[in-house]
Backbone as ProteinMPNN parsed JSONL, in Angstrom:
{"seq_chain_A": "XXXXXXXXXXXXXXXXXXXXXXXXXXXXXXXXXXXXXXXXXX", "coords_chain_A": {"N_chain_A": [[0.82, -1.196, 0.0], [2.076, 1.22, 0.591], [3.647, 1.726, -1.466], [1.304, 2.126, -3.463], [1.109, 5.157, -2.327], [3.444, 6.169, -2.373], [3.775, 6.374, -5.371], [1.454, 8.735, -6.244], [2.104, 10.775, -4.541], [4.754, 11.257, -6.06], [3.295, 11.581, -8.803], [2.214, 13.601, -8.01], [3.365, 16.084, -8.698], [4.351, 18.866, -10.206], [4.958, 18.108, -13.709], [6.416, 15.565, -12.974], [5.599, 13.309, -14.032], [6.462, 13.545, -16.871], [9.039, 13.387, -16.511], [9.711, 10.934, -15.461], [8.964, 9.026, -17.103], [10.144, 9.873, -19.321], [12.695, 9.462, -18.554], [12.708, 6.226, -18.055], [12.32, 5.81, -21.027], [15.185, 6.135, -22.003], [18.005, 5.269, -23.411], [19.698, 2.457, -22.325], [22.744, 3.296, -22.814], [23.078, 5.722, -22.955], [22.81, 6.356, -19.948], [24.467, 7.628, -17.059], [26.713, 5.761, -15.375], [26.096, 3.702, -12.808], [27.96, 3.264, -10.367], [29.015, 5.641, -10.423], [27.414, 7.487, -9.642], [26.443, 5.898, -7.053], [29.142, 5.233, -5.308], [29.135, 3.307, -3.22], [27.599, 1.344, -3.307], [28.735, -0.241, -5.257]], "CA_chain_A": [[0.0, 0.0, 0.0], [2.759, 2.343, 0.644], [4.262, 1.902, -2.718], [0.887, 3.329, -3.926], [0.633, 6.465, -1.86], [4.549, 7.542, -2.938], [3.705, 6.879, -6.619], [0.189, 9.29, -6.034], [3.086, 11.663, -4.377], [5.435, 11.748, -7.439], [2.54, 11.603, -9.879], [1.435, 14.957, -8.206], [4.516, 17.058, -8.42], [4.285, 18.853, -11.624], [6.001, 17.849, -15.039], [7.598, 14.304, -12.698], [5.401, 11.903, -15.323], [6.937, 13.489, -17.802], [10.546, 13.149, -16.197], [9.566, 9.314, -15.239], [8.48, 8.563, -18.741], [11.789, 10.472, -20.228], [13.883, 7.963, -17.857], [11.923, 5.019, -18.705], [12.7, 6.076, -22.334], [16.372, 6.797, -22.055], [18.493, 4.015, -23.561], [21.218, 2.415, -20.75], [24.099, 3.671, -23.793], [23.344, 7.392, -22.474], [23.022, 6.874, -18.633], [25.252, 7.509, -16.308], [26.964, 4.21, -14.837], [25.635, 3.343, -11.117], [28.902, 3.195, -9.448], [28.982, 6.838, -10.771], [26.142, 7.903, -8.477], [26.547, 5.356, -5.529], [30.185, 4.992, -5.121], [29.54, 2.121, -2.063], [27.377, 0.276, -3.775], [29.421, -1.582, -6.356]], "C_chain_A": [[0.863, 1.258, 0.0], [3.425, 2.876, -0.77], [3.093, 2.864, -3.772], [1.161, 4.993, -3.674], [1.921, 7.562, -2.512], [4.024, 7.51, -4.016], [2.568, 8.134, -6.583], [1.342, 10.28, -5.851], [3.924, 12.045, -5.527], [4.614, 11.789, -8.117], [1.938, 13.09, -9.529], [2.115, 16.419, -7.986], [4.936, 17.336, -10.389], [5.294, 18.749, -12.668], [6.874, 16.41, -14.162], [6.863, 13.216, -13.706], [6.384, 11.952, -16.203], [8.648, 12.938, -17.534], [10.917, 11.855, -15.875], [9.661, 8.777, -16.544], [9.868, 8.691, -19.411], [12.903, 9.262, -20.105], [13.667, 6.723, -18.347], [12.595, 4.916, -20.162], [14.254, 6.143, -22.329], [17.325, 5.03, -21.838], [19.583, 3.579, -22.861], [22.295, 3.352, -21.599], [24.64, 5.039, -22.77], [22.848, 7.619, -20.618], [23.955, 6.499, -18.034], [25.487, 5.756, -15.44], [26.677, 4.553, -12.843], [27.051, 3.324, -9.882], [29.515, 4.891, -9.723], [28.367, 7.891, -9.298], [26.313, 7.122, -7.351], [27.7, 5.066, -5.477], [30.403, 3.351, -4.477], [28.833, 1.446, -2.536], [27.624, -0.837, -5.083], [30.834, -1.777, -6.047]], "O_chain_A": [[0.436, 2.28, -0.537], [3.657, 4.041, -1.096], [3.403, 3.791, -4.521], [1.36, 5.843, -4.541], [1.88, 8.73, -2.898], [3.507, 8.608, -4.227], [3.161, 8.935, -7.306], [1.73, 10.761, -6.915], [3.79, 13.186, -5.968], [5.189, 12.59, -8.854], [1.328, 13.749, -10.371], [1.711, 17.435, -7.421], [5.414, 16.653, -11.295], [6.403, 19.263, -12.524], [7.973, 16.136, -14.642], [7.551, 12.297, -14.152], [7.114, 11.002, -16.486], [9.277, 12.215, -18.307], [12.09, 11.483, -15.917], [10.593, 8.047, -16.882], [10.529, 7.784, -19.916], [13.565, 8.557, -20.866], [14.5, 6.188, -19.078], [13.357, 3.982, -20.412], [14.366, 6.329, -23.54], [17.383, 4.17, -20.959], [20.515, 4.378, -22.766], [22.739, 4.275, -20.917], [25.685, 5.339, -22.193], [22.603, 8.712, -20.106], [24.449, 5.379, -18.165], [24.65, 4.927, -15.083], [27.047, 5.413, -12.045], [26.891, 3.376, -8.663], [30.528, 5.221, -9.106], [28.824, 8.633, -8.428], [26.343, 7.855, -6.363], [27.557, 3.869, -5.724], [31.216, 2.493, -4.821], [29.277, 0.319, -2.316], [26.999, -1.767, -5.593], [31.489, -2.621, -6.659]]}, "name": "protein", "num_of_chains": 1, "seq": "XXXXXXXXXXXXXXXXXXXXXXXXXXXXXXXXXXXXXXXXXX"}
């Protein structure tokens, strides 16, 4: 149930569909690598 209430939360913060959707869309080639962003977890 909680997993609804955040999506309801990001779904009502304007223009984040579109920035979900974008991500969603955005082929691995052109994102940043994960050990980029979390250092400790890899």
């Amino acid at each position: 149930m909680e997993n609804i209430f955040e999506t309801n939360y990001l779904l009502s913060v304007p223009g984040m569909e579109e920035i979900i959707q974008d991500g969603l869309n955005t082929p691995l080639s052109e994102c940043v690598p994960l050990s980029d962003v979390w250092p400790d977890v890899i």
